[in-house]
C-alpha positions as CSV (number, residue, x, y, z in Angstrom):
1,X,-14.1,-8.8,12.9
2,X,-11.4,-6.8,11.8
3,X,-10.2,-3.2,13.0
4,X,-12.2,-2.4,16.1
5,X,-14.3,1.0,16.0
6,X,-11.5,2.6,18.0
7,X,-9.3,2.2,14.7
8,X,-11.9,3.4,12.4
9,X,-13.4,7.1,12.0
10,X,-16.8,8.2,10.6
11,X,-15.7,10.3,7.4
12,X,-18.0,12.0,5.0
13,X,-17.3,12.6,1.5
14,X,-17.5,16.0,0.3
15,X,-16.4,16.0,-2.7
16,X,-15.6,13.9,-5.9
17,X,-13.3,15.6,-8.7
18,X,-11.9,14.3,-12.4
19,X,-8.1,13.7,-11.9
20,X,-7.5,12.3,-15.0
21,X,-9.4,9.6,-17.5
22,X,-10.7,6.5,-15.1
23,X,-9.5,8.5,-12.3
24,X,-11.4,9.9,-9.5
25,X,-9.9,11.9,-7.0
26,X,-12.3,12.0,-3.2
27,X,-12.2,14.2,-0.9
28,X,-13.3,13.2,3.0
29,X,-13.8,14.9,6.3
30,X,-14.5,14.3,9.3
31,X,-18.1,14.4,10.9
32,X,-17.5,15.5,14.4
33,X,-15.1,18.6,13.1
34,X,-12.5,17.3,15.5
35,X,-8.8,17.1,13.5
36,X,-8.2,14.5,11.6
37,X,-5.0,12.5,12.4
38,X,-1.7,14.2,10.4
39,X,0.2,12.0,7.8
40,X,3.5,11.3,6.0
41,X,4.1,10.9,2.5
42,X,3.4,7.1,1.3
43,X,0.5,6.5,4.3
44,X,-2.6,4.7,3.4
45,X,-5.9,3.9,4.7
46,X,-8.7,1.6,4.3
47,X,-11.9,2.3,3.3
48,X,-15.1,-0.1,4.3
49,X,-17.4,0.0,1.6
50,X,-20.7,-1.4,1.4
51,X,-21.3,-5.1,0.5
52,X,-17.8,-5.7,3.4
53,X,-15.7,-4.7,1.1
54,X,-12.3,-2.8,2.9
55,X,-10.0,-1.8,-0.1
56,X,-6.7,0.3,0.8
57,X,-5.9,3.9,-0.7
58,X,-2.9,5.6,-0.9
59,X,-3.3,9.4,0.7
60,X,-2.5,12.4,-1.6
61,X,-0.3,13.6,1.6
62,X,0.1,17.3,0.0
63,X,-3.6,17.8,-0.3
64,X,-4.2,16.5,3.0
65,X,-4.7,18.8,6.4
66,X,-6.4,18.5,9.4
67,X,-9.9,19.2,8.1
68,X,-9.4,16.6,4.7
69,X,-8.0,13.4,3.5
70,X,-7.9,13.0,-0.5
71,X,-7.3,9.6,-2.1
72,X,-7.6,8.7,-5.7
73,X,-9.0,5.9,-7.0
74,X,-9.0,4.4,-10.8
75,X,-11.8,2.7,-11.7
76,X,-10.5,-1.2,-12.7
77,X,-13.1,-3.0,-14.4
78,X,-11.6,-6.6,-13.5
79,X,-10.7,-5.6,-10.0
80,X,-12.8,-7.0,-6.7
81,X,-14.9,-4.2,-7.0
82,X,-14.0,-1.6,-4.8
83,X,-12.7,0.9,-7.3
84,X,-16.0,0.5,-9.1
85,X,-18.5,1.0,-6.4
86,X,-16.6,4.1,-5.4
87,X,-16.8,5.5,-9.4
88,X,-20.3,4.2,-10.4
89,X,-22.3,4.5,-6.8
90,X,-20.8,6.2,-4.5
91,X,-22.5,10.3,-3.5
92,X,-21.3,13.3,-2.4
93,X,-22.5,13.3,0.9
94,X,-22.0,9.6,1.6
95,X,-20.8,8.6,5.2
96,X,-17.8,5.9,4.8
97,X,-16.1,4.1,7.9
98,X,-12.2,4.4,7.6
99,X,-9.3,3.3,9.2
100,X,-6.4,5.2,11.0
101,X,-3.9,6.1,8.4
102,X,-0.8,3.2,8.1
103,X,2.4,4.1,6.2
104,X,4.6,0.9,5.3
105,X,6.2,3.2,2.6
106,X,7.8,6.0,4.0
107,X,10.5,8.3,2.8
108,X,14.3,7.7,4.4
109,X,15.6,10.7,6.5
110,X,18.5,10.7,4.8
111,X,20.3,13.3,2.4
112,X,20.8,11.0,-0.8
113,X,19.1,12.1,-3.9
114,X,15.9,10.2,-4.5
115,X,14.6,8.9,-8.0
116,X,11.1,7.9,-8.1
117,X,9.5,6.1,-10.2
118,X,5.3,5.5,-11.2
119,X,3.3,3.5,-13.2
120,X,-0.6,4.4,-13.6
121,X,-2.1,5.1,-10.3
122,X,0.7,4.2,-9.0
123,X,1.8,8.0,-9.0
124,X,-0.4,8.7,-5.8
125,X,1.8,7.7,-3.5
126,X,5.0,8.7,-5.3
127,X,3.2,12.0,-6.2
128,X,3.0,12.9,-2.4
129,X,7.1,12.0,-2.0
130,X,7.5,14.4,-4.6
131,X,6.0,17.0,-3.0
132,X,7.9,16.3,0.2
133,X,10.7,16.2,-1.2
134,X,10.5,19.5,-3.0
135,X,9.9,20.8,0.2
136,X,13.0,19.6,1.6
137,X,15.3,20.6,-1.1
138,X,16.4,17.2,-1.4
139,X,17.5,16.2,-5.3
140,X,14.2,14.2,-6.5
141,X,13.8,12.9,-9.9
142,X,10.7,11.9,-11.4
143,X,9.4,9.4,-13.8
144,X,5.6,8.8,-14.4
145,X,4.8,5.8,-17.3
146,X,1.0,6.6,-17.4
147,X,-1.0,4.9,-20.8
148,X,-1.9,8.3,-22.1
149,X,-1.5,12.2,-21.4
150,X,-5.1,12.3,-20.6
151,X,-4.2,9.5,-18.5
152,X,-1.7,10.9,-16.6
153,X,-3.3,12.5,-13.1
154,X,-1.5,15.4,-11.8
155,X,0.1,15.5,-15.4
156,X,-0.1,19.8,-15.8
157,X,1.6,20.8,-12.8
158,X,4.3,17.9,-13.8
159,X,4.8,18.3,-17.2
160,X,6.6,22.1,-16.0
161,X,8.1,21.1,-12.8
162,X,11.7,20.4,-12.9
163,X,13.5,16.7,-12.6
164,X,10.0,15.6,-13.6
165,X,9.9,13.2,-17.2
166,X,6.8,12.1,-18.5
167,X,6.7,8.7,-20.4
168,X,4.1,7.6,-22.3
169,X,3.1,4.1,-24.0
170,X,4.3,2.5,-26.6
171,X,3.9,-0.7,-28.4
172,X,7.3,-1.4,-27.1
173,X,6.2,-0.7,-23.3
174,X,8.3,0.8,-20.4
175,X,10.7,-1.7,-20.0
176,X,13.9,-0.2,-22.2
177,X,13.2,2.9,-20.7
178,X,13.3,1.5,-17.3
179,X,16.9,0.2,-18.1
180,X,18.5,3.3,-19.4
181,X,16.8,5.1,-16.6
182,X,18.3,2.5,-14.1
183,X,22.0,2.3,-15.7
184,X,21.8,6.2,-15.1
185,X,21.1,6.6,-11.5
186,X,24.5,7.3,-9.0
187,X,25.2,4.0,-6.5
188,X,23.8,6.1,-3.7
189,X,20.2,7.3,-5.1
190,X,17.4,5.8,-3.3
191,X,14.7,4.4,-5.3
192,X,10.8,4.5,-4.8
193,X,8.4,2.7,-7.2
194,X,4.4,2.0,-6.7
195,X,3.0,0.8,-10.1
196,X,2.5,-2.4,-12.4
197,X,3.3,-5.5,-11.0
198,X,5.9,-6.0,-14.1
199,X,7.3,-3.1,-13.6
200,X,8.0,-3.5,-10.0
201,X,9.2,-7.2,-10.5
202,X,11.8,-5.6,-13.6
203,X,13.3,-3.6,-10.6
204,X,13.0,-5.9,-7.9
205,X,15.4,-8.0,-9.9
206,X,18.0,-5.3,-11.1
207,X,20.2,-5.6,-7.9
208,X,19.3,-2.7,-6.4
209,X,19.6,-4.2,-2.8
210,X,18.4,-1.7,0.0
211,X,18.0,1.0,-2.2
212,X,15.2,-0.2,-3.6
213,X,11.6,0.6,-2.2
214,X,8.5,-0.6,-3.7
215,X,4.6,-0.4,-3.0
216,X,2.4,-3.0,-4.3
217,X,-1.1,-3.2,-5.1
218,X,-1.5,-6.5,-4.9
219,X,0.2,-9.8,-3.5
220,X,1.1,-13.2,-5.9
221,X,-1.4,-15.2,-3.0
222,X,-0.9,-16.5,0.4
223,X,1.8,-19.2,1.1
224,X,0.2,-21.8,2.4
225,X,1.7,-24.8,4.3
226,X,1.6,-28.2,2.8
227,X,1.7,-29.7,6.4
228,X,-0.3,-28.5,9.5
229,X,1.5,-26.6,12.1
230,X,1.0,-25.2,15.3
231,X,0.5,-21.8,16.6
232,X,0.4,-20.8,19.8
233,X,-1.0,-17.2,21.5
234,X,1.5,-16.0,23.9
235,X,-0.9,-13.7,25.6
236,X,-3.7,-16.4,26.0
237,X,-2.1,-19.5,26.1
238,X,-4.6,-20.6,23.1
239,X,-2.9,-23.3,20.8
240,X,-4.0,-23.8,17.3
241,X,-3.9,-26.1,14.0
242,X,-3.2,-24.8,11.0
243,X,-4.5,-27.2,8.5
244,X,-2.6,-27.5,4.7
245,X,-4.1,-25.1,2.5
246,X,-5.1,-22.9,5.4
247,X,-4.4,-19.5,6.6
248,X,-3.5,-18.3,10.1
249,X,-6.0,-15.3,10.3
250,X,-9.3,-17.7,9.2
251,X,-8.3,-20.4,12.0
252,X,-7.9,-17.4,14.5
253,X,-11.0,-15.6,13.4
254,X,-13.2,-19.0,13.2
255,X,-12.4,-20.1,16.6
256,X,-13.5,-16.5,17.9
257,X,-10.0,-14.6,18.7
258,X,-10.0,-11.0,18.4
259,X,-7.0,-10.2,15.6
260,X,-7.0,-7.2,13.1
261,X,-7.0,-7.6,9.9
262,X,-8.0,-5.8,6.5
263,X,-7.0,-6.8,2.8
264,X,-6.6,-10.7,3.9
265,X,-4.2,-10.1,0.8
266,X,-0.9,-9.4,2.5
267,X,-0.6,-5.7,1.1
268,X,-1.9,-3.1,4.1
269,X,-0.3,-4.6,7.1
270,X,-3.0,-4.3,9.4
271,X,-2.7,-7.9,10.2
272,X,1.6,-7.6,11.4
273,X,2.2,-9.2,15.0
274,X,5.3,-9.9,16.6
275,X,6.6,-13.8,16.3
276,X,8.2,-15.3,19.2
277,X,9.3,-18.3,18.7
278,X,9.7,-20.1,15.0
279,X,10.1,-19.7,11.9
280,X,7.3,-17.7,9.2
281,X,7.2,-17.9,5.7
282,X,6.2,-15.0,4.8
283,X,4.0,-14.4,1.4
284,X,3.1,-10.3,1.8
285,X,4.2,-7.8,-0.4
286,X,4.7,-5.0,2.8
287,X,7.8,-5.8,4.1
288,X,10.6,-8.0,2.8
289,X,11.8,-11.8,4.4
290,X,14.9,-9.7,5.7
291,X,12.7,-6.5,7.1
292,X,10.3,-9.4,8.9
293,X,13.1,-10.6,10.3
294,X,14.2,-7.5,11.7
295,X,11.0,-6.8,13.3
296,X,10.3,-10.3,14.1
297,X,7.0,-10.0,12.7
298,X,4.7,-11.4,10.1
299,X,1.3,-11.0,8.5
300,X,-1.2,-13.5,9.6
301,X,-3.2,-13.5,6.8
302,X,-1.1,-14.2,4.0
303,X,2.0,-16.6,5.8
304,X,2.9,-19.9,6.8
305,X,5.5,-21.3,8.6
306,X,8.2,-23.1,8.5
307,X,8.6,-25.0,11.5
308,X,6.3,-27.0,13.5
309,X,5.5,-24.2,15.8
310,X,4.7,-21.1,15.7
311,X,5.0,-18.3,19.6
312,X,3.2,-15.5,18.5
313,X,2.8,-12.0,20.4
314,X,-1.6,-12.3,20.2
């Protein structure tokens, strides 16, 4: 099933731009002319493509209005095909379903400074904080690893603004770099990453704590139980097996209960809901073990659970 056409809007795309080598950047708006919804720096939505694919995009916020959305995409050869039917097949004038924008990777209100930090395409998200963050007059710094200038999307307007530096690849890679830039930063910058998976993992273990935010495109894999367990609906009073190697969200959707869901990866977060009663293991890449248990929440689609029962808010 998935979102339910209430959560979805008919967009059509008007316009398909070079942003930089592989990358695309798409313009959409809406059919009826009403407004589209407004959004924050670091939102995302999904797009359902043809063939039931629903792959998540992250908004270029400061090109965005009430008339437009603008996402780019790269085109990844050896991804699950999203990227490419969007590069090789998709036409101006297309008509694409897509969901209400999410953001799971907001900017703080506070005044620290802020260093951000992108890898690849990576920089769309972290691209838009900049922009926000200019506008605030908040101290941003910027650092962009792309392969390549010509690879480097937005990389004329950033190669001149200020606190912005450019690194490009080298045999050696990003990871020295990285360090330096780290052992630099004051103990009360925030930091924002969306990139690599190695480079995210490099600063999810530098003991950054809290300060530390990070986007990811992609999750290591559901955590599955290696027993059953049970989970219960609070709302319906509907009790379930989860079988070993299973996931929450297929038992739920083969038995016929209406749940969201999206990437069945664990990185959009359309498939949160609040738990109860037990205790999840949680296996998504939105939210961390400590910010799940702070909202009591988990993603069905990706989690398991560590106790025999699970009381959850369906």
């Amino acid at each position: 099933m998935g979102p339910s056409d209430s959560q979805r809007m008919a967009l059509r795309l008007t316009a398909m731009r070079y942003g930089a080598r592989e990358i695309l950047l798409y313009e959409l708006e809406p059919l009826d002319g009403n407004a589209l919804p407004p959004v924050s720096a670091g939102a995302h939505l999904d797009l359902h493509l043809p063939g039931d694919l629903i792959r998540q995009y992250s908004l270029i916020t400061s090109l965005c209005d009430a008339e437009r959305y603008v996402v780019g995409v790269k085109r990844d050869a050896e991804g699950r095909g999203g990227s490419r039917w969007l590069h090789d097949q998709a036409r101006v004038g297309q008509t694409l379903e897509v969901s209400l924008p999410r953001n799971h990777f907001p900017l703080s209100v506070a005044e620290t400074p802020v260093c951000l930090i992108a890898g690849g395409i990576g920089i769309t998200p972290i691209y838009s904080m900049f922009k926000a963050l200019q506008q605030t007059g908040r101290p941003v710094q910027l650092h962009y690893w792309s392969r390549s200038p010509e690879h480097a999307l937005f990389r004329r307007e950033l190669e001149t603004a200020p606190g912005v530096t450019l690194h490009f690849a080298r045999a050696s890679g990003p990871q020295s770099d990285l360090l330096a830039l780290l052992g630099n930063l004051t103990a009360e910058t925030e930091i924002y990453a969306c990139g690599p998976g190695s480079m995210l993992d490099q600063l999810d273990s530098s003991g950054l704590g809290e300060r530390l935010h990070v986007e990811r495109f992609v999750s290591a894999g559901p955590v599955l139980a290696e027993g059953a367990f049970n989970v219960v609906l609070a709302r319906s009073g509907h009790e379930y097996v989860i079988p070993p190697g299973e996931t929450i969200l297929n038992v739920l959707l083969e038995a016929g209960e209406d749940v969201l869901y999206s990437c069945e990866q664990g990185v959009c977060g359309a498939c949160e809901v609040k738990v109860l009663e037990g205790q999840p293991v949680h296996g998504d890449t939105v939210y961390s073990a400590e910010e799940h248990t702070r909202r009591s929440s988990m993603m069905i689609c990706c989690s398991s659970s560590a106790s025999a029962r699970l009381l959850l808010d369906i």
